[in-house]
KEMARVO-809315 format. One line per 5 residues: number of its first residue (from 1); their letters; for each residue x, z, y of N, C-alpha, C. Coordinates in steps of 0.02 Angstrom, whole numbers. Layout:
KEMARVO-809315
NUM	A	X/Z/Y/X/Z/Y/X/Z/Y  ...;
end
This chain:
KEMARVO-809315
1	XXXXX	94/320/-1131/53/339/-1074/-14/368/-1097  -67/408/-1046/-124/423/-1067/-152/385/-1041  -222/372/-1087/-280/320/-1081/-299/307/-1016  -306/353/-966/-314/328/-884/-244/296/-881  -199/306/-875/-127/254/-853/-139/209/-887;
6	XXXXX	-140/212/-961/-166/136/-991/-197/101/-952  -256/102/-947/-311/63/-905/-286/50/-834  -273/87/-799/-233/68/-725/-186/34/-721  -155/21/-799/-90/-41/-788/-102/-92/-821  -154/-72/-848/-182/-157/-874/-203/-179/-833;
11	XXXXX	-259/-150/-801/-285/-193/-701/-247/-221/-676  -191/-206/-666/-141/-216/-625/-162/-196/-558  -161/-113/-542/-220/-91/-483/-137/-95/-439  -159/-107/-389/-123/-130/-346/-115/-123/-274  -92/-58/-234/-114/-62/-179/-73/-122/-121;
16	XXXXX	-114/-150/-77/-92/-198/-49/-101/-191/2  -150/-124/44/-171/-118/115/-182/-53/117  -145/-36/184/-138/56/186/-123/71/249  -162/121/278/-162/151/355/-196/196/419  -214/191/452/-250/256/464/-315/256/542;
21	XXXXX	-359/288/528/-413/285/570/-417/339/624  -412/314/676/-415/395/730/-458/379/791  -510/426/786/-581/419/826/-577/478/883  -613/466/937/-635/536/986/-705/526/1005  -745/566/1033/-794/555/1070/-861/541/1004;
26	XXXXX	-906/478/1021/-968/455/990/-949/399/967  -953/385/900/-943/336/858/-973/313/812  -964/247/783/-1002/223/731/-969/154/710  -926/150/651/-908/81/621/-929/54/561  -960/8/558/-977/-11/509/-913/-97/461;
31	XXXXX	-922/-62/412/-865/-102/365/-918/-150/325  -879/-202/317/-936/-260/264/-901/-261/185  -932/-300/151/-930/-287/76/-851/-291/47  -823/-246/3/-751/-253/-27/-736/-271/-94  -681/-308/-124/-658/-306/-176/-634/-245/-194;
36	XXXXX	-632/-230/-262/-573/-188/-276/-614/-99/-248  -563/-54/-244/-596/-2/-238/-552/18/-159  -587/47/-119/-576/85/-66/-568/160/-77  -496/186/-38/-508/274/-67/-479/281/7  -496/351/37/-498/383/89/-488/441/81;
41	XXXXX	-461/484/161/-464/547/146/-467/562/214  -496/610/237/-511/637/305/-433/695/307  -404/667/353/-340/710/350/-386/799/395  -398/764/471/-453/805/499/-498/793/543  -541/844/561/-638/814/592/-667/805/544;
46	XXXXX	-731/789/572/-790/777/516/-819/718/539  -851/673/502/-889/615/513/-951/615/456  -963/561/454/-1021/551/402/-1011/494/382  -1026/461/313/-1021/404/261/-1095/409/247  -1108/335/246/-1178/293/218/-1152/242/196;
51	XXXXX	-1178/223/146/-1165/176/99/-1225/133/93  -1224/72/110/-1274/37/94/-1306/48/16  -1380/29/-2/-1394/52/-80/-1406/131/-97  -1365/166/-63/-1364/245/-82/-1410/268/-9  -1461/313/-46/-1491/335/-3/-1482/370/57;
56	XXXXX	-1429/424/19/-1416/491/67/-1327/464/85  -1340/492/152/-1288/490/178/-1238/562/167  -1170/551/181/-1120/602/151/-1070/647/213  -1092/691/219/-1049/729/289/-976/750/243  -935/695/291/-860/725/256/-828/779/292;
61	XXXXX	-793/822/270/-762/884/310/-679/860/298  -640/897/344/-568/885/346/-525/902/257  -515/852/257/-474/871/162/-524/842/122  -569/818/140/-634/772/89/-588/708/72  -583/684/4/-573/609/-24/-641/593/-27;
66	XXXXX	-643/487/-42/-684/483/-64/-678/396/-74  -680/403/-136/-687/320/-152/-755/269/-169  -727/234/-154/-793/186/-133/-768/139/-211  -785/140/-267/-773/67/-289/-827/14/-315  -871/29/-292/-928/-52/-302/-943/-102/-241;
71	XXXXX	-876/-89/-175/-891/-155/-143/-930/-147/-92  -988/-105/-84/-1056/-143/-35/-1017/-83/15  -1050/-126/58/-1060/-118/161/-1074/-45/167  -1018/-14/214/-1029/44/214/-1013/87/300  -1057/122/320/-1018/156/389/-990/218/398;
76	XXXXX	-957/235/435/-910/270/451/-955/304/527  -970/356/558/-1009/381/618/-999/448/633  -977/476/699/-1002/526/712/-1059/560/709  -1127/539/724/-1189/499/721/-1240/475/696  -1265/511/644/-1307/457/612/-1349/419/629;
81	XXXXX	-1373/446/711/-1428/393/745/-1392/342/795  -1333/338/794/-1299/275/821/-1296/196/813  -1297/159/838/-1285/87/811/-1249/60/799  -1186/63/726/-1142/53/730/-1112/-11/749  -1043/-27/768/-1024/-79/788/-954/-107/728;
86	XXXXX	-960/-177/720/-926/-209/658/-853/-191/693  -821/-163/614/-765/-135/624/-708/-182/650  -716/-267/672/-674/-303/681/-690/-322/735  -746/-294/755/-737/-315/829/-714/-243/876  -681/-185/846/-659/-142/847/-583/-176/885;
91	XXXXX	-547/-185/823/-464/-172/818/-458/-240/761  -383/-227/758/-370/-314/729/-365/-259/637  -382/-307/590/-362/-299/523/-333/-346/485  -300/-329/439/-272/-277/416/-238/-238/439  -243/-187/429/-194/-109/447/-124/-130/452;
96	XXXXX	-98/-133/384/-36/-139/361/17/-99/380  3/-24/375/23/54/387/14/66/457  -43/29/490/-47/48/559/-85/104/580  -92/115/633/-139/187/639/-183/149/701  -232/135/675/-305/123/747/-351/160/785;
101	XXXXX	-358/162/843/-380/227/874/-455/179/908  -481/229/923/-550/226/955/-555/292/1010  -573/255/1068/-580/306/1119/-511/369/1135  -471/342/1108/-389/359/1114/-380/413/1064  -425/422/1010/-416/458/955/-407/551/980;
106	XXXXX	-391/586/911/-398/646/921/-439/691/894  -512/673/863/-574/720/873/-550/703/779  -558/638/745/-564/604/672/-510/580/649  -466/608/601/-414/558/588/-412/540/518  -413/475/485/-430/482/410/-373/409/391;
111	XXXXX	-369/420/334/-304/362/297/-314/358/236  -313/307/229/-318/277/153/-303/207/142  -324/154/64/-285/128/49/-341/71/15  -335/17/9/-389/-38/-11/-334/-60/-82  -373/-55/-129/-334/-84/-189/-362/-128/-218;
116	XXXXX	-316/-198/-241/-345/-259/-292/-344/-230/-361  -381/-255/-407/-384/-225/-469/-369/-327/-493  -299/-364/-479/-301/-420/-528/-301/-421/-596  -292/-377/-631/-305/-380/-710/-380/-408/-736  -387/-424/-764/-451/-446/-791/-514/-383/-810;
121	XXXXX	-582/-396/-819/-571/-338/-854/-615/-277/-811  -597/-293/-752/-613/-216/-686/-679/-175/-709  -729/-215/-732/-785/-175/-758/-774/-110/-795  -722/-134/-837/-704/-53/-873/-682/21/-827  -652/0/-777/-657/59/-738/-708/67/-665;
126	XXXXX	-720/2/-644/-780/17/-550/-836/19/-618  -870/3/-673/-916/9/-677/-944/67/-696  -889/109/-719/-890/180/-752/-920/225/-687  -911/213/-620/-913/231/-583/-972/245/-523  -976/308/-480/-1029/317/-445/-1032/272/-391;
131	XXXXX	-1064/237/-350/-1040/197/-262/-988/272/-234  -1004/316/-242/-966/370/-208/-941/411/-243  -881/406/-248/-857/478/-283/-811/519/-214  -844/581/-203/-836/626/-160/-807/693/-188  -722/699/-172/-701/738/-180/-670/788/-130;
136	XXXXX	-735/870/-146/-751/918/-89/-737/977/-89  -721/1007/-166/-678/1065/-176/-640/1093/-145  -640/1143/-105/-589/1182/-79/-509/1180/-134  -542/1193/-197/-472/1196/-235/-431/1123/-256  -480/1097/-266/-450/992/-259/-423/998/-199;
141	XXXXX	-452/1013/-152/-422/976/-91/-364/999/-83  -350/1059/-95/-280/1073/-91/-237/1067/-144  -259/1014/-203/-215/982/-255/-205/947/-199  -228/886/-152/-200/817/-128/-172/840/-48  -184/911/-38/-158/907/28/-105/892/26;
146	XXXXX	-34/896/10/32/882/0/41/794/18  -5/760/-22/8/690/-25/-20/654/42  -65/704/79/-121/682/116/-70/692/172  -38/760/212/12/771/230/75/710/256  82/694/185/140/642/190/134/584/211;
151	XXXXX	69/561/185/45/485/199/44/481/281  11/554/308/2/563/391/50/540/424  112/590/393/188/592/429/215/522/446  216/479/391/230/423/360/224/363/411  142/394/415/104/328/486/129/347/555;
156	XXXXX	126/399/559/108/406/614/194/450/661  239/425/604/304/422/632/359/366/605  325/308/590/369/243/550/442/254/548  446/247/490/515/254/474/555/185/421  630/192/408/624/124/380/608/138/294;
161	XXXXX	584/78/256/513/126/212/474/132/209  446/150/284/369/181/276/339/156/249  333/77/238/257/67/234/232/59/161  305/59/121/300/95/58/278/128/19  294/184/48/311/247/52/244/241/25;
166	XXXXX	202/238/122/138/249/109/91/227/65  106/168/52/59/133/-14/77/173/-87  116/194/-85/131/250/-137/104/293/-136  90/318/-70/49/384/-69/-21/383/-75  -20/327/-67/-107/306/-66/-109/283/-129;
171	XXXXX	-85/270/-184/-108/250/-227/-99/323/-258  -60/364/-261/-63/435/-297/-122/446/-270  -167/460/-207/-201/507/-179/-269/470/-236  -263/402/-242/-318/377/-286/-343/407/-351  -279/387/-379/-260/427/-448/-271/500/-455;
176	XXXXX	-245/541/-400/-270/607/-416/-338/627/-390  -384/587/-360/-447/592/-358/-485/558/-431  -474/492/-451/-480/509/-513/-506/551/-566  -431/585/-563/-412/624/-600/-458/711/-588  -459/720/-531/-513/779/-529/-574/764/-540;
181	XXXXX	-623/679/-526/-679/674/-521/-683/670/-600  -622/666/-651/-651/682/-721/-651/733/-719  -620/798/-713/-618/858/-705/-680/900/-692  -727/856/-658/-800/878/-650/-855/879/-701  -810/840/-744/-855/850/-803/-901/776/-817;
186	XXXXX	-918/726/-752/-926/682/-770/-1008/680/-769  -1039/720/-754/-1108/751/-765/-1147/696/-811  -1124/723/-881/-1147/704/-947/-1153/607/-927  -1105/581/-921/-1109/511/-925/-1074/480/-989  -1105/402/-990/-1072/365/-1046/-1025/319/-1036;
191	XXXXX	-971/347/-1071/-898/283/-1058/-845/320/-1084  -779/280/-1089/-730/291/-1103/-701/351/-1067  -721/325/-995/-682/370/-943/-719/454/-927  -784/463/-948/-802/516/-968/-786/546/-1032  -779/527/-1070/-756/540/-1136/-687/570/-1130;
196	XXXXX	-645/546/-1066/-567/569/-1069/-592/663/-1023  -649/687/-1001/-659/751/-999/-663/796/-1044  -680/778/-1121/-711/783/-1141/-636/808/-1206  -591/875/-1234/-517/872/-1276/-534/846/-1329  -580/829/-1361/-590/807/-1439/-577/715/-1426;
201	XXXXX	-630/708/-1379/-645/626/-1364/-574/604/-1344  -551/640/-1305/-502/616/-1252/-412/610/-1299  -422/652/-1366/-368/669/-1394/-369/594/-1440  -459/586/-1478/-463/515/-1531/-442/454/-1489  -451/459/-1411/-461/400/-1385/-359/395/-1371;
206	XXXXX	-338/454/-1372/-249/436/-1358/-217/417/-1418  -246/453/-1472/-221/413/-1539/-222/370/-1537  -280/313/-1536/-288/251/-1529/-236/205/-1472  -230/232/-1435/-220/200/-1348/-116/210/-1375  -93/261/-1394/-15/280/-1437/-8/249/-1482;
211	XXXXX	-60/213/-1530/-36/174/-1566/-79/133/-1621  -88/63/-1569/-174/18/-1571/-130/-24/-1641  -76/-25/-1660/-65/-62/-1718/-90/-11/-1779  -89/36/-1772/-113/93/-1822/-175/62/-1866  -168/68/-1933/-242/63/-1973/-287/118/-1976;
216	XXXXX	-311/135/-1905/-371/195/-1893/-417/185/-1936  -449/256/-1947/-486/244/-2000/-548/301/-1971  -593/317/-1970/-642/345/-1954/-639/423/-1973  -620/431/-2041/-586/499/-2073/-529/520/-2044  -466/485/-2022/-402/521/-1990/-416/535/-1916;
221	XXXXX	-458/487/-1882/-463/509/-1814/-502/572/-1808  -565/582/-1859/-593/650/-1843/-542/710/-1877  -489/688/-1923/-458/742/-1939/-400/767/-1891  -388/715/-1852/-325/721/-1775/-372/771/-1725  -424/761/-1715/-469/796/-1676/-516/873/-1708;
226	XXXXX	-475/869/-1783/-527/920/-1832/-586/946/-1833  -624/885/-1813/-683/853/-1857/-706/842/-1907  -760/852/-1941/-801/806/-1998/-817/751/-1960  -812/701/-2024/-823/624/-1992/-867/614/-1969  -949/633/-1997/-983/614/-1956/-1010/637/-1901;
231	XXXXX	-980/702/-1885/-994/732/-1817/-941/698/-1775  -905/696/-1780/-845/647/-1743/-886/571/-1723  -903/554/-1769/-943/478/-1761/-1008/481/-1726  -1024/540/-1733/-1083/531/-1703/-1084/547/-1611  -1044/605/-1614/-1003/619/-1530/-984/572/-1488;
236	XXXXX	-937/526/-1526/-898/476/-1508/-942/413/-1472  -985/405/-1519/-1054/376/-1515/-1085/379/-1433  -1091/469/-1431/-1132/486/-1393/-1102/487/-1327  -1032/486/-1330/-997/495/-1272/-975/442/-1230  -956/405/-1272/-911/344/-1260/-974/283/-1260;
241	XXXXX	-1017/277/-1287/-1073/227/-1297/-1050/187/-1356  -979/190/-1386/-991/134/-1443/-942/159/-1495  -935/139/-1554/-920/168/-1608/-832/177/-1600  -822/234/-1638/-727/225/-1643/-696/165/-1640  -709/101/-1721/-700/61/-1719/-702/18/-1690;
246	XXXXX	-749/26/-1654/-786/-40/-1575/-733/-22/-1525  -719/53/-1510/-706/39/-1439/-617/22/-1467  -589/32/-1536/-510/40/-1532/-513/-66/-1549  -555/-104/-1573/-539/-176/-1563/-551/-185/-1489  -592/-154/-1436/-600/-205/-1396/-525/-157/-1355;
251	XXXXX	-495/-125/-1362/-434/-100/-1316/-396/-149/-1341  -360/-143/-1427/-345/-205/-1449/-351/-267/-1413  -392/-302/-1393/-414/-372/-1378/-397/-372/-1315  -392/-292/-1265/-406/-317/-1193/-300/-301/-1198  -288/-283/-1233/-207/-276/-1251/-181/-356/-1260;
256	XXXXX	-222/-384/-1306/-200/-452/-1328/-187/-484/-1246  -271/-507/-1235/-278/-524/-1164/-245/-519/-1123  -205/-475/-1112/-141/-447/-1057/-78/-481/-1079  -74/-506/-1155/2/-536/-1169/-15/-591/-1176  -71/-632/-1181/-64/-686/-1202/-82/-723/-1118;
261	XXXXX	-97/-686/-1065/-111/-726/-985/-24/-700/-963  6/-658/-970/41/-639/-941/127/-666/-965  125/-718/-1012/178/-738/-1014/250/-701/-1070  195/-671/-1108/251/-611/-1151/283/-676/-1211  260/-723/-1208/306/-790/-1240/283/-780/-1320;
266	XXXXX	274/-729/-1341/248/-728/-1406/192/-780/-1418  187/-820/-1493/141/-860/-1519/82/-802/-1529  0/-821/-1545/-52/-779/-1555/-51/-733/-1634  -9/-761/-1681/22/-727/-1724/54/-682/-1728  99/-685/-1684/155/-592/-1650/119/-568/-1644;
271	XXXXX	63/-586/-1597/-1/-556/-1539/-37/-509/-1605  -69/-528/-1632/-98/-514/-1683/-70/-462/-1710  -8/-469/-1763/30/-418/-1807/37/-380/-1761  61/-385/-1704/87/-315/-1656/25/-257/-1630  -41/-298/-1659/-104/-241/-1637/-113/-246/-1708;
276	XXXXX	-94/-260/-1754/-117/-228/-1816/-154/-279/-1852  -159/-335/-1851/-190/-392/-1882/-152/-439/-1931  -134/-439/-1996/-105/-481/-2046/-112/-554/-2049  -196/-564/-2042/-224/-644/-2016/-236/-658/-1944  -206/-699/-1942/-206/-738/-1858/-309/-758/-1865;
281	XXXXX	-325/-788/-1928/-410/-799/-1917/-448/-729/-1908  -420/-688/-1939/-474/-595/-1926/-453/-599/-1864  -400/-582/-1819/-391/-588/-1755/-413/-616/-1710  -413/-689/-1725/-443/-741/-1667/-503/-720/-1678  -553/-696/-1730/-636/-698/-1742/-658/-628/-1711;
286	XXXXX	-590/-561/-1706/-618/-521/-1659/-610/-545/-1595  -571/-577/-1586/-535/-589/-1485/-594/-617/-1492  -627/-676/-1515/-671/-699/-1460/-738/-670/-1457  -745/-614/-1525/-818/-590/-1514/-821/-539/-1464  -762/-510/-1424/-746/-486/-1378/-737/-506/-1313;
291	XXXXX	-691/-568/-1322/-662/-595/-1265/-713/-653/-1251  -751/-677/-1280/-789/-738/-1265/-752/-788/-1285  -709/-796/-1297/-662/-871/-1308/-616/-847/-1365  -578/-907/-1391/-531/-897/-1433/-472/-874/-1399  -406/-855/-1438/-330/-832/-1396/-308/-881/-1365;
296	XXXXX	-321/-937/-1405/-289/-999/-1372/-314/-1026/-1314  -377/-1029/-1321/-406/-1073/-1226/-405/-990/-1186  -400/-951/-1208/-387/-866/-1171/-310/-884/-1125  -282/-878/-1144/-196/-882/-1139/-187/-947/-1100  -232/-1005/-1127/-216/-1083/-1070/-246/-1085/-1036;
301	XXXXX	-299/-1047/-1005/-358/-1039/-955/-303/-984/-908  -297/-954/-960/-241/-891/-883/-206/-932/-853  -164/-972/-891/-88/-956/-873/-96/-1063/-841  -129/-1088/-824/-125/-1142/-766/-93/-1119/-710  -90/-1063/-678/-46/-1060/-617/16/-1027/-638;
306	XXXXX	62/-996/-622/117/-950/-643/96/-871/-615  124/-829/-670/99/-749/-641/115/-732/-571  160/-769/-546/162/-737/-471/110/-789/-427  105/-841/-448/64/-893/-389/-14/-846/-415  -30/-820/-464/-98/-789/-501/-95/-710/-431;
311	XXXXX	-54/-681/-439/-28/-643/-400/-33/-630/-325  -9/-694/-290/-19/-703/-235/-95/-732/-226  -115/-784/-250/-190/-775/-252/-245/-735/-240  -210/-694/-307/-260/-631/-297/-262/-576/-235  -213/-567/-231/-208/-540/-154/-229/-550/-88;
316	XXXXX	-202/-632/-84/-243/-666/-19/-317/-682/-13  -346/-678/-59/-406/-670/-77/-428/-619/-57  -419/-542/-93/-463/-483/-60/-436/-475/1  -391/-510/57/-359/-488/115/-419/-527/170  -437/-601/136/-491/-634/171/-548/-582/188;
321	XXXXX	-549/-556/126/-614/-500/129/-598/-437/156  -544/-406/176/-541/-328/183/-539/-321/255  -585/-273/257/-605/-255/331/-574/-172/350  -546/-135/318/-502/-67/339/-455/-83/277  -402/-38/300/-348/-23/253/-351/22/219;
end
């Protein structure tokens, strides 16, 4: 896989709530704080987004995405001088591929999808991130019209499936917003996930991510990318915020982390040799200068419940909290 799929299946991103918003007339809803990331898309109409924390408010046009993933309180308005009203004393939630109308709908229609991120870890991708990523391109938008399209059809003619379907579609529409908001270039930020804009960064960081048992070496990765080493090191540096070596142990470790909560039955020894470690002590002394803990209370701290009771947990949890689908 490439380094974004990596990371999205280590989360275990997960859509669990998906469905659709349809407004007429003068409006204003306001949503309270979320787990996980929120993504949207204005199928058609225009409204406006304010985000608590962010100053300026955001006029969406018909074919606008836009994901929310840091959580805070956000409204939805025809309006900006309106008073909005709490989205639950609206209509009942969760969605759960439903379509909710206001004032018998017609003027706003928008759908999208609330995702858990249960993997451990989530900082590596909501923190990389703006409160808003707003995707407005005439030429993007008609990358996701197809999916945007379908998700519509989906709701708003149930079929047996649908509601599948749709969480499928909503999790692509995520992914390929994503995937264009790297496309933007990232406006000169530091992280992994800017770094994947970036063919030199993005090529050292798949070497690594294709094959973390590998004995990388600082010289072969700038020669995969045909580099001098220390312009390579120093880029890498500049892009990513931390050294080749830094960032390919802590993928390593967050790799370990994923087999040793998740039940892959291997002793911390397999664990080890299979990312490239001969001593189980060099191993355990990176996991915990990484992980905070050793493999062992790592792996018995996960795994007290079973992966599906961890599972269901996690779910009913952000459902307490989710206020749109």
């Amino acid at each position: 896989m490439d380094p974004l799929s990596d990371v999205l299946s280590l989360l275990k991103l997960r859509s669990y709530m998906c469905g659709g918003f349809d407004t007429a007339g003068e409006w204003s809803v306001r949503f309270g704080e979320h787990k996980g990331i929120k993504c949207y898309a204005l199928v058609s109409g225009q409204c406006w987004l304010s985000v608590d924390g962010v100053p300026d408010p955001v006029r969406l046009e018909a074919g606008d995405c836009f994901l929310l993933p840091r959580g805070w309180p956000f409204c939805l308005t025809s309006d900006l001088t309106l008073t909005p009203v709490d989205a639950y004393a609206l209509c009942q939630f969760p969605l759960n591929g439903a379509i909710r109308s206001l004032h018998g709908g017609g003027d706003c229609f928008s759908v999208g999808g609330h995702f858990a991120l249960t993997g451990k870890h989530a900082d590596i991708l909501l923190g990389m991130l703006p409160p808003i990523v707003h995707i407005r391109k005439e030429s993007d938008k008609a990358v996701m019209r197809w999916s945007l399209e379908q998700m519509m059809q989906e709701l708003r003619e149930p079929r047996p499936g649908g509601f599948l379907i749709a969480q499928q579609l909503a999790h692509m529409i995520l992914i390929q917003a994503l995937r264009l908001h790297l496309a933007e270039g990232m406006n000169g930020g530091v992280g992994w996930l800017f770094a994947l804009a970036d063919e030199q960064m993005s090529a050292a960081i798949t070497c690594m991510h294709d094959d973390p048992a590998h004995r990388w070496s600082l010289q072969e990765l700038a020669e995969r990318v045909g580099m001098s080493r220390s312009t390579f090191a120093l880029k890498f540096k500049q892009t990513v915020g931390t050294s080749p070596m830094e960032y390919l142990t802590r993928w390593r470790m967050l790799l370990a982390g994923d087999k040793l909560t998740n039940f892959s039955g291997d002793s911390i020894s397999v664990v080890a040799r299979s990312l490239g470690y001969e001593s189980e002590s060099a191993f355990s002394t990176a996991f915990k200068r990484v992980m905070g803990c050793s493999p062992r209370r790592y792996g018995r701290d996960g795994n007290i419940v079973s992966s599906s009771s961890r599972e269901e947990e996690a779910v009913r949890d952000h459902q307490l909290e989710v206020v749109a689908g």
